[in-house]
N, CA and C atoms as a LAMMPS dump frame, in Angstrom:
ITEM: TIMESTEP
0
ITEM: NUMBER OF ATOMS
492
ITEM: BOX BOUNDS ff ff ff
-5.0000000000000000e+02 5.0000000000000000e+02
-5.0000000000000000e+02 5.0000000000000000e+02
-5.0000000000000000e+02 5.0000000000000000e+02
ITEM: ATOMS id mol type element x y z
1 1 1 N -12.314 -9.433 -8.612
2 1 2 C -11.059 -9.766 -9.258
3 1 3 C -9.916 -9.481 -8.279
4 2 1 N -8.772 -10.29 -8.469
5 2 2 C -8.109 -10.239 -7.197
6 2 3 C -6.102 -9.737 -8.39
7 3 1 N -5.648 -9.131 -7.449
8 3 2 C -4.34 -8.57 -7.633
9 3 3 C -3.378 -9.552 -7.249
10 4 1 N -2.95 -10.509 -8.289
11 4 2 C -2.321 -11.217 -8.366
12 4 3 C -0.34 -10.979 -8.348
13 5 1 N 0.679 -11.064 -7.533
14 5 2 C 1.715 -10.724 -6.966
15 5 3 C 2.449 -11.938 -7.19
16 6 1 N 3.706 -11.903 -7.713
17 6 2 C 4.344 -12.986 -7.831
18 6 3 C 6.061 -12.222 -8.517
19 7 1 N 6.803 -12.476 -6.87
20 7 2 C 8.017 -11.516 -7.555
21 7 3 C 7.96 -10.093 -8.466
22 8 1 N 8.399 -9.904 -9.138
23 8 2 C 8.129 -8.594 -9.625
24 8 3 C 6.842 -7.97 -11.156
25 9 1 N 5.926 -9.397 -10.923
26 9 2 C 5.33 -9.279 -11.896
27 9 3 C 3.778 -9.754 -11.147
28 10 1 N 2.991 -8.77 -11.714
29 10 2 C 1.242 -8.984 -10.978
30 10 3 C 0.597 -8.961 -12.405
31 11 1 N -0.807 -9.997 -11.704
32 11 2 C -1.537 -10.371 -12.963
33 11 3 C -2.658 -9.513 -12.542
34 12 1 N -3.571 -8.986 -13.199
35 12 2 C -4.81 -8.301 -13.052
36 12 3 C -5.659 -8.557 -13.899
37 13 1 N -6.653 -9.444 -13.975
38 13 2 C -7.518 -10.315 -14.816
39 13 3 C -6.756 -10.814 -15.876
40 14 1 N -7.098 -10.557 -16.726
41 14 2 C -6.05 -10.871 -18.383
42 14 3 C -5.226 -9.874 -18.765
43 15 1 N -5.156 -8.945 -17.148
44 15 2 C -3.586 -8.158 -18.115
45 15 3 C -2.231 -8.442 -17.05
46 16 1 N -0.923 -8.229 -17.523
47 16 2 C 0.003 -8.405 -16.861
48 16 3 C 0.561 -7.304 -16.653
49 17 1 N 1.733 -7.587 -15.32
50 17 2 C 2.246 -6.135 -15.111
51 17 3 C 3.299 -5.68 -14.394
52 18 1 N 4.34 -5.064 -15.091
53 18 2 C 5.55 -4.999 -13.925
54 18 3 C 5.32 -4.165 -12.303
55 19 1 N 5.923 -4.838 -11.375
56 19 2 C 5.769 -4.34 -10.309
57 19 3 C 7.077 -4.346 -9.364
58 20 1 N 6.937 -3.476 -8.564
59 20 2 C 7.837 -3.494 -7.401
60 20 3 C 7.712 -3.895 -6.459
61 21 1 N 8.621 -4.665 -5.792
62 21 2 C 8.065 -5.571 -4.165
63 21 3 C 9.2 -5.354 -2.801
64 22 1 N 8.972 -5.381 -1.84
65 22 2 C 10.177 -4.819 -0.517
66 22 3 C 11.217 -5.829 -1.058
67 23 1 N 12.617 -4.895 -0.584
68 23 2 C 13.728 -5.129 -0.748
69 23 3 C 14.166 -6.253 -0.142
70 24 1 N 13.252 -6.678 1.161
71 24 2 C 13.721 -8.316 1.532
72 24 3 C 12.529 -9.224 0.838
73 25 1 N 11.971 -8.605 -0.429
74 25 2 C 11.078 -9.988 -0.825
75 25 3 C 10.053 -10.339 -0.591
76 26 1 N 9.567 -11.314 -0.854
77 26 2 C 8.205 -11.683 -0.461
78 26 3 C 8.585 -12.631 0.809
79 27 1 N 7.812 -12.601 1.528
80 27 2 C 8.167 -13.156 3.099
81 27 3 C 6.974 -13.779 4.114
82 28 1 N 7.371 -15.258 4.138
83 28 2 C 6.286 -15.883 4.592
84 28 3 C 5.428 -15.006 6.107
85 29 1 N 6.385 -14.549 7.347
86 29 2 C 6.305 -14.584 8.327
87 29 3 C 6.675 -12.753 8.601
88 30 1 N 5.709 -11.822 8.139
89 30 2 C 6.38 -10.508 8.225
90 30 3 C 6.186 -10.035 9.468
91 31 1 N 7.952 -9.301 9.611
92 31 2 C 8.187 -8.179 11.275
93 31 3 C 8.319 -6.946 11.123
94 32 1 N 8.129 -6.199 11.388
95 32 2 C 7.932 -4.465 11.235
96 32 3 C 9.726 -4.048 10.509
97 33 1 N 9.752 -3.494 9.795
98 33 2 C 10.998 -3.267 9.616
99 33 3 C 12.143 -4.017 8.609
100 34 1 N 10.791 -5.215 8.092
101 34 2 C 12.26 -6.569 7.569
102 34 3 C 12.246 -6.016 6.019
103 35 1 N 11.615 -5.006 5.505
104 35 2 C 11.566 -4.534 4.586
105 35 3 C 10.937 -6.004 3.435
106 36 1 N 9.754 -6.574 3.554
107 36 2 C 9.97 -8.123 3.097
108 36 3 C 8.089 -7.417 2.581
109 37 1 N 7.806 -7.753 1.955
110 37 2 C 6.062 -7.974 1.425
111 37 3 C 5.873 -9.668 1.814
112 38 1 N 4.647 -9.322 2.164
113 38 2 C 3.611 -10.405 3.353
114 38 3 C 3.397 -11.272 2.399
115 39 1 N 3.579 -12.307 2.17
116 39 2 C 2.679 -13.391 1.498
117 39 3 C 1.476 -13.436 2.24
118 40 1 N 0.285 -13.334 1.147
119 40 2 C -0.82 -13.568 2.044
120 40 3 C -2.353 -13.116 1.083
121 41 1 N -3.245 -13.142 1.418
122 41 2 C -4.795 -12.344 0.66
123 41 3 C -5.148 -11.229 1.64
124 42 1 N -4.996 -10.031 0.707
125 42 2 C -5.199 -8.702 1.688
126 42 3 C -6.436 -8.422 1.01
127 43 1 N -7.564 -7.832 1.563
128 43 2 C -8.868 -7.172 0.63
129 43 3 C -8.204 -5.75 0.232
130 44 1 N -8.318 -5.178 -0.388
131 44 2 C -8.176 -3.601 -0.775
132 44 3 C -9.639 -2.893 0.298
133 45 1 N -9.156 -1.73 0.7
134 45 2 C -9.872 -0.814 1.846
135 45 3 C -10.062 0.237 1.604
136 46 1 N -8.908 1.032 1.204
137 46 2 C -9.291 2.817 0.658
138 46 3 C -8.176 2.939 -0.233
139 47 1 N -8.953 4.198 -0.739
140 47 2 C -7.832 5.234 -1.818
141 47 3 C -7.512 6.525 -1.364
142 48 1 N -6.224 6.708 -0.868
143 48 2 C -5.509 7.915 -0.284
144 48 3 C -4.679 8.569 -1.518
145 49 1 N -4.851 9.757 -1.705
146 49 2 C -4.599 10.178 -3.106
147 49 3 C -4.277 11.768 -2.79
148 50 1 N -3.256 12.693 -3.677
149 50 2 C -2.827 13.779 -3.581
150 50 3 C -3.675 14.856 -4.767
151 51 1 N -4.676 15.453 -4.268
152 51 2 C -5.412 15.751 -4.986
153 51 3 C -5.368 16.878 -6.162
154 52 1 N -3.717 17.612 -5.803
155 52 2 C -3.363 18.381 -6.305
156 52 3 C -2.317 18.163 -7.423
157 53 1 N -2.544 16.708 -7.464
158 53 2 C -1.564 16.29 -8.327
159 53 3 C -2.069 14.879 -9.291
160 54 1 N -3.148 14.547 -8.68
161 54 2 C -3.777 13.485 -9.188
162 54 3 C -5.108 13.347 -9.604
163 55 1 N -5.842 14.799 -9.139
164 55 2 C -6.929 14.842 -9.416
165 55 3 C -8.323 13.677 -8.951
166 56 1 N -9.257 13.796 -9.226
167 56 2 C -10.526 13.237 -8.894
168 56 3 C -9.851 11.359 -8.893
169 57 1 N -10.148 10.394 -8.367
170 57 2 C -9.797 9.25 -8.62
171 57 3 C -11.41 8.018 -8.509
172 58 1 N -11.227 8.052 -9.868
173 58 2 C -12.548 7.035 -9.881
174 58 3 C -12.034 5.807 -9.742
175 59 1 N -12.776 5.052 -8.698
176 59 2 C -13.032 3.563 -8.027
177 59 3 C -14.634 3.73 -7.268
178 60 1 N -14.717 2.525 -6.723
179 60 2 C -15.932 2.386 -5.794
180 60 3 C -15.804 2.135 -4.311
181 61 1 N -14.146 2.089 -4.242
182 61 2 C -13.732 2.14 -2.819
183 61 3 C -13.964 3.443 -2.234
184 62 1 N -13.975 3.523 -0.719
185 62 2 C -13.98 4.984 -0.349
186 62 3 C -12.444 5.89 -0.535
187 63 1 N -12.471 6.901 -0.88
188 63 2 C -11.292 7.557 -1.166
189 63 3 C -11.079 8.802 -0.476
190 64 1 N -9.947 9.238 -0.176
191 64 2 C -9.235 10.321 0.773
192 64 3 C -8.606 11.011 0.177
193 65 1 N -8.6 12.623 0.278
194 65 2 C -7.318 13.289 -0.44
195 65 3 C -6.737 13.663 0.562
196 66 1 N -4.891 13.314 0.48
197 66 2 C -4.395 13.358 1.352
198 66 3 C -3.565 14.812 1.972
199 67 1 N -3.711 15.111 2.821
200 67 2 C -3.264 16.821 3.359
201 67 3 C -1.797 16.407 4.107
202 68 1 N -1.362 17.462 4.549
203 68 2 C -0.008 17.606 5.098
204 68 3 C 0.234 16.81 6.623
205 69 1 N -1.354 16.966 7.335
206 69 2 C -1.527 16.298 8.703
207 69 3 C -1.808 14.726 8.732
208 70 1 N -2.024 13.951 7.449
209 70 2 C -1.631 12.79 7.311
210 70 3 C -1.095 11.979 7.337
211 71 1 N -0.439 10.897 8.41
212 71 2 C 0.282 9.383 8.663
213 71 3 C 0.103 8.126 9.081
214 72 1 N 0.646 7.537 8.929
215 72 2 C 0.597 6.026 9.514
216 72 3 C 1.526 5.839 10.342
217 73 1 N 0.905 5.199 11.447
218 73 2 C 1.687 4.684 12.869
219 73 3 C 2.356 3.331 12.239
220 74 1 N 3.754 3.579 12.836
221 74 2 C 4.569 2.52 12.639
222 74 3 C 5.179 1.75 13.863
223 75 1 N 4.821 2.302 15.098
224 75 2 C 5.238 2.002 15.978
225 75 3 C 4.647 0.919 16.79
226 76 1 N 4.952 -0.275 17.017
227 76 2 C 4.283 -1.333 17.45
228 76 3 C 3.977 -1.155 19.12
229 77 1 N 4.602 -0.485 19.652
230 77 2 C 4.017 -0.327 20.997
231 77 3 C 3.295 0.388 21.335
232 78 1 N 2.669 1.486 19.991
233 78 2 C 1.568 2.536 20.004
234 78 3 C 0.236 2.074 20.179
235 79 1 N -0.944 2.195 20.58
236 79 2 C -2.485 2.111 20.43
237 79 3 C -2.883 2.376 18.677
238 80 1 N -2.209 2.698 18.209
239 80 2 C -3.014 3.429 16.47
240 80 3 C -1.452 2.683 15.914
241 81 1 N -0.701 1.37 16.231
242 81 2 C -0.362 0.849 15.311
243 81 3 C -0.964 0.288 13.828
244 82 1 N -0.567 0.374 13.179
245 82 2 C -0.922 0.777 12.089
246 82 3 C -2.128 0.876 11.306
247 83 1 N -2.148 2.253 12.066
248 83 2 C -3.478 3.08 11.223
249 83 3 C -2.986 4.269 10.999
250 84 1 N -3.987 4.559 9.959
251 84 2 C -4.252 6.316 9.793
252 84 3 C -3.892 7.246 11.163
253 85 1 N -3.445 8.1 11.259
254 85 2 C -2.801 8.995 12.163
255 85 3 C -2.559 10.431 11.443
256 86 1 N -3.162 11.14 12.313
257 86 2 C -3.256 12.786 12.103
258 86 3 C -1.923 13.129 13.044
259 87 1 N -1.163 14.285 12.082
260 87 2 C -0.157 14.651 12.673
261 87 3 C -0.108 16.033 12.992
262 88 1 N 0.62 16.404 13.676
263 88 2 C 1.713 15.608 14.857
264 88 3 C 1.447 14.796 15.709
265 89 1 N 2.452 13.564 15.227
266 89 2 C 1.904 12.563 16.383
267 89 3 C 3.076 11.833 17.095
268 90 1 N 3.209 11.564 18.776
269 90 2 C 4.081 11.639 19.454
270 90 3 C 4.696 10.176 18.605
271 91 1 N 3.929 9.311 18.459
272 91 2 C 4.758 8.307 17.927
273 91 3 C 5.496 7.728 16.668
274 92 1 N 6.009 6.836 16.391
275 92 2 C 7.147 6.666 15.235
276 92 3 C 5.345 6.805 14.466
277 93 1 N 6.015 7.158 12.906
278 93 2 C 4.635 7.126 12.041
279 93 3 C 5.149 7.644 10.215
280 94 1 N 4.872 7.428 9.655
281 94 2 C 4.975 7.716 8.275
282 94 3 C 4.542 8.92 7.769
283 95 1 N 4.93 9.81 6.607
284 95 2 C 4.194 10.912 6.703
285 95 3 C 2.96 10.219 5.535
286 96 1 N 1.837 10.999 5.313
287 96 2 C 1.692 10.394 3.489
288 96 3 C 1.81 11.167 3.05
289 97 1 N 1.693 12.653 3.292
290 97 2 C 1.992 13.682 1.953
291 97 3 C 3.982 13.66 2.166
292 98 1 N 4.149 13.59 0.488
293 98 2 C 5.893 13.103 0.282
294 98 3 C 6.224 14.146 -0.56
295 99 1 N 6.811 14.184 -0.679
296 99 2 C 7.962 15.311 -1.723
297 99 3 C 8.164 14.665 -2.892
298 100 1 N 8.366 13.2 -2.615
299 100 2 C 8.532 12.333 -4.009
300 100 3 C 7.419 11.981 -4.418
301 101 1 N 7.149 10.964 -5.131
302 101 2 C 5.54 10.884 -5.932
303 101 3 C 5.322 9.418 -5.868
304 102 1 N 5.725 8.961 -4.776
305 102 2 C 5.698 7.732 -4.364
306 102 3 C 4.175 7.482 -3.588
307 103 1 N 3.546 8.421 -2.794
308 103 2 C 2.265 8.116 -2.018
309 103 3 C 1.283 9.429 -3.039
310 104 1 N 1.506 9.464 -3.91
311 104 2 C 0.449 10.329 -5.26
312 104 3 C -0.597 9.991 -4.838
313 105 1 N -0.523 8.203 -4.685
314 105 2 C -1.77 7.062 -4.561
315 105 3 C -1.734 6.089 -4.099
316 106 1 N -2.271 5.893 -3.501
317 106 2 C -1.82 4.88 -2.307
318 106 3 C -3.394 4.179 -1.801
319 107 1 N -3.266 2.762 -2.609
320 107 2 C -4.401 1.693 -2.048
321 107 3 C -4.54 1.067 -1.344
322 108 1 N -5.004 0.909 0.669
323 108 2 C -4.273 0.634 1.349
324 108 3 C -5.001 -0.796 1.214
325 109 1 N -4.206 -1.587 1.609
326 109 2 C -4.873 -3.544 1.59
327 109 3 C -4.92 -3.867 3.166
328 110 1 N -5.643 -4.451 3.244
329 110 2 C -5.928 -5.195 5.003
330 110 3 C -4.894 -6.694 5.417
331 111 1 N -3.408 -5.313 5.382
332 111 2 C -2.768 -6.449 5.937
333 111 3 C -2.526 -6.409 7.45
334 112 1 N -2.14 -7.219 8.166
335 112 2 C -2.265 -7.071 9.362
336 112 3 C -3.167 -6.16 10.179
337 113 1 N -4.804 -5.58 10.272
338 113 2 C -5.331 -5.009 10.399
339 113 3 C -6.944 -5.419 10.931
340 114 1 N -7.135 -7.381 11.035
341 114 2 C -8.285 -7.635 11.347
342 114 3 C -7.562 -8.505 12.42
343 115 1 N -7.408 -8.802 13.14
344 115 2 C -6.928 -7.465 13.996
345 115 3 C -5.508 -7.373 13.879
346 116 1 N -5.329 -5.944 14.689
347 116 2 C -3.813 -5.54 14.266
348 116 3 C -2.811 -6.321 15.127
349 117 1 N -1.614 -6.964 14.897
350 117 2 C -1.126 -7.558 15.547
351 117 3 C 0.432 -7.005 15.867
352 118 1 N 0.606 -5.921 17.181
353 118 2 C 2.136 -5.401 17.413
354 118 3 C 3.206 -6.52 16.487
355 119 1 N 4.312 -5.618 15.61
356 119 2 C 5.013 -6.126 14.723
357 119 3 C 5.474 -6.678 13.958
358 120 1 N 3.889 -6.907 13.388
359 120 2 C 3.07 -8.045 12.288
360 120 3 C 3.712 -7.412 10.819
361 121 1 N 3.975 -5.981 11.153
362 121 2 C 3.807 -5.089 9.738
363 121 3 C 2.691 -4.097 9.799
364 122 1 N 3.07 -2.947 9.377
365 122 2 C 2.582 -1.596 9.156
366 122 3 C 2.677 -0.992 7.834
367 123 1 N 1.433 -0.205 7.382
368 123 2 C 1.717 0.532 6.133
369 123 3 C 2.207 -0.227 4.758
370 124 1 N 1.27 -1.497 4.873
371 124 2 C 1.944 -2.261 3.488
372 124 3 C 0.973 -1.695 2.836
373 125 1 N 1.208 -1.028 1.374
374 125 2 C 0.392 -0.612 0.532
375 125 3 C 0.742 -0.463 -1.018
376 126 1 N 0.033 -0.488 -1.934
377 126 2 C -0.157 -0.864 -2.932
378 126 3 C 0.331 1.013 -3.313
379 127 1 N 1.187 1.134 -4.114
380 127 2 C 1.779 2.574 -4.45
381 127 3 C 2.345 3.014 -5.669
382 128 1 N 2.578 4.209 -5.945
383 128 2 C 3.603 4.532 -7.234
384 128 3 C 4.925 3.802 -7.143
385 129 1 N 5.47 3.571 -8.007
386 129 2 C 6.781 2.815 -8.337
387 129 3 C 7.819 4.053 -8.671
388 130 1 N 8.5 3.561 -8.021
389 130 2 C 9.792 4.75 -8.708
390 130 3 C 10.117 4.183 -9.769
391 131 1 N 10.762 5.709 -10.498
392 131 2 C 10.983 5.753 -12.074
393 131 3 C 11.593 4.443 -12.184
394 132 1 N 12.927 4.258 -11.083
395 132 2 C 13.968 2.955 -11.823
396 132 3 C 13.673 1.877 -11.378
397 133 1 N 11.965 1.586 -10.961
398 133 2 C 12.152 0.29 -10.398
399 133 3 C 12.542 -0.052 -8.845
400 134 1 N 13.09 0.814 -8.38
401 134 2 C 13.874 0.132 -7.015
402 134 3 C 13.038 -0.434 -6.565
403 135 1 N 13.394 -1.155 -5.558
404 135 2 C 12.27 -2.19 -4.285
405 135 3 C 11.679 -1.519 -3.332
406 136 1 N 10.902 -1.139 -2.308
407 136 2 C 9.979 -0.706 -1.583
408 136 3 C 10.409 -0.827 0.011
409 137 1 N 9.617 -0.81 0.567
410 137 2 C 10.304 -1.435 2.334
411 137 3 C 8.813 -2.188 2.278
412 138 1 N 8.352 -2.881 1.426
413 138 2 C 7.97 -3.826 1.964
414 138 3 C 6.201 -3.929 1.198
415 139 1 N 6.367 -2.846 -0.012
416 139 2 C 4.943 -2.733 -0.476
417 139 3 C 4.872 -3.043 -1.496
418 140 1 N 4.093 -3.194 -2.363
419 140 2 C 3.574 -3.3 -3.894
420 140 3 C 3.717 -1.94 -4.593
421 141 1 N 4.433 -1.937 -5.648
422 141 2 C 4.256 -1.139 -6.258
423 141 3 C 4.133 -0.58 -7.968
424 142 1 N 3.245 0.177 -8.549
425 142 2 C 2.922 0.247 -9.761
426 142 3 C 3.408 1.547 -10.561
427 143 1 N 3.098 1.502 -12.087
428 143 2 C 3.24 2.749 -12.509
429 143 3 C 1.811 3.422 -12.174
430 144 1 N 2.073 4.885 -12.349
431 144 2 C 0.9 5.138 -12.181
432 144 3 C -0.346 4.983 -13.004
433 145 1 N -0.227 5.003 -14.626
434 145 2 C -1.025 4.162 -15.273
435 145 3 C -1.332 2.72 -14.718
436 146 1 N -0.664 1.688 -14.867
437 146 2 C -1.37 0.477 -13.994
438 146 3 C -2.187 0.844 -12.709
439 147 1 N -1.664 1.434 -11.904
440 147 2 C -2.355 1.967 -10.594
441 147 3 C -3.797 2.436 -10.609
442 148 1 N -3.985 3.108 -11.304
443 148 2 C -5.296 3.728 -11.467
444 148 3 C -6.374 2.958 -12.512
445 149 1 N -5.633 1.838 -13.329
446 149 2 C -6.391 0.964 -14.004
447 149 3 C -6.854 0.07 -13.13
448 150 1 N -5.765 -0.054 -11.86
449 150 2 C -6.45 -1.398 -11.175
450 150 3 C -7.007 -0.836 -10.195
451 151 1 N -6.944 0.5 -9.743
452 151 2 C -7.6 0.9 -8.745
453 151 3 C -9.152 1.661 -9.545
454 152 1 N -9.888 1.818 -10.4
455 152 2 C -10.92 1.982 -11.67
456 152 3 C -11.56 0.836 -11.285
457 153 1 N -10.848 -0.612 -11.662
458 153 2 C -11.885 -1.564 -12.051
459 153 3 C -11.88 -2.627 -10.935
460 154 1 N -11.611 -1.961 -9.29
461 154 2 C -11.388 -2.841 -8.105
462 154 3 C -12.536 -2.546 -7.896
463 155 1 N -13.173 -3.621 -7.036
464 155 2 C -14.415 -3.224 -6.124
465 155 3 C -13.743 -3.583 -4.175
466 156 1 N -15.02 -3.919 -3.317
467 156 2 C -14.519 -4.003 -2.324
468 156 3 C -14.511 -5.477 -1.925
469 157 1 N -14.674 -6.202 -2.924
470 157 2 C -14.507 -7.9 -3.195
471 157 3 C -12.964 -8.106 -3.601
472 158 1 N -11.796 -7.091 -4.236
473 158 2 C -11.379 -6.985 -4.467
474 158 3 C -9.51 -7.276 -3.345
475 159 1 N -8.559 -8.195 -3.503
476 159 2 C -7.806 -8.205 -2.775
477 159 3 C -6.206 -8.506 -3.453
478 160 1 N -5.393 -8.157 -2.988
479 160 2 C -3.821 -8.068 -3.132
480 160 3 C -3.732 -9.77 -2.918
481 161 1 N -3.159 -10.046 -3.612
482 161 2 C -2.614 -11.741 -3.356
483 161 3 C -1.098 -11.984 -3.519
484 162 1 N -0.678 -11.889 -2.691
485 162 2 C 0.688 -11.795 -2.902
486 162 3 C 1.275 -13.669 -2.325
487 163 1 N 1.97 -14.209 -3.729
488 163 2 C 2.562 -15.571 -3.58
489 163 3 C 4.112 -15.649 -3.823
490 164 1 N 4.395 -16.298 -3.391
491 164 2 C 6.156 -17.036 -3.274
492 164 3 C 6.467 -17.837 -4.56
């Protein structure tokens, strides 16, 4: 079953669902930074999750609980552009453990990543939604009820479809 994206509303088999999308939109042609979500079919890959706050997370994807030495490279002229990255790390990079409750859970999708392409986009991922809705820099985002319903009944056939 695939995660259907369309402006601020995703379909997930026969249920519907408000969502959050980057502040420049959905965007045919994404560059590191345009704050824009990729039009495109991403597979879903892992579940990175705060274990002290979210507890056990059932899916059939492989799953991570995420520690303090956890990030993503954002830097396009790095070797570990955008991947997983243990910190401290000399280059630009994301943290995932947050203060806010925005990376609680975090489903990462295979965007730009077969292969990685310098300033294709980094760290697009499927996440908690803030309370009011705001827009993202460039990711999907859910409540955490939806989140864990669609991350429950994903397999690894399973992909982000994000359309215009």
């Amino acid at each position: 079953m695939d995660l259907i994206v369309q402006n601020n509303i995703a379909t997930w088999g026969d249920k519907t669902f408000e969502c959050s999308i980057g502040l420049g939109g959905i965007v045919e042609d994404k560059q590191e930074g345009d704050g824009g979500t990729p039009v495109g079919r991403f597979p879903f890959r892992k579940v990175y999750y705060r274990s002290e706050r979210i507890g056990p997370i059932s899916t059939t994807l492989p799953t991570s609980a995420i520690d303090k030495s956890d990030g993503w490279c954002d830097d396009p002229k790095d070797p570990m552009y955008n991947k997983h990255v243990k910190l401290p790390y000399d280059a630009s990079h994301e943290k995932l453990w947050r203060e806010d409750h925005v990376y609680d859970v975090i489903l990462v999708v295979g965007q730009n990543d077969a292969p990685v392409i310098p300033g294709k986009g980094s760290a697009v991922f499927v996440h908690l939604r803030r309370p009011e809705g705001i827009p993202t820099e460039g990711c999907v985002a859910f409540s955490l009820e939806n989140l864990l319903k669609i991350i429950e009944e994903c397999n690894n056939q399973s992909h982000l479809v994000v359309e215009r």
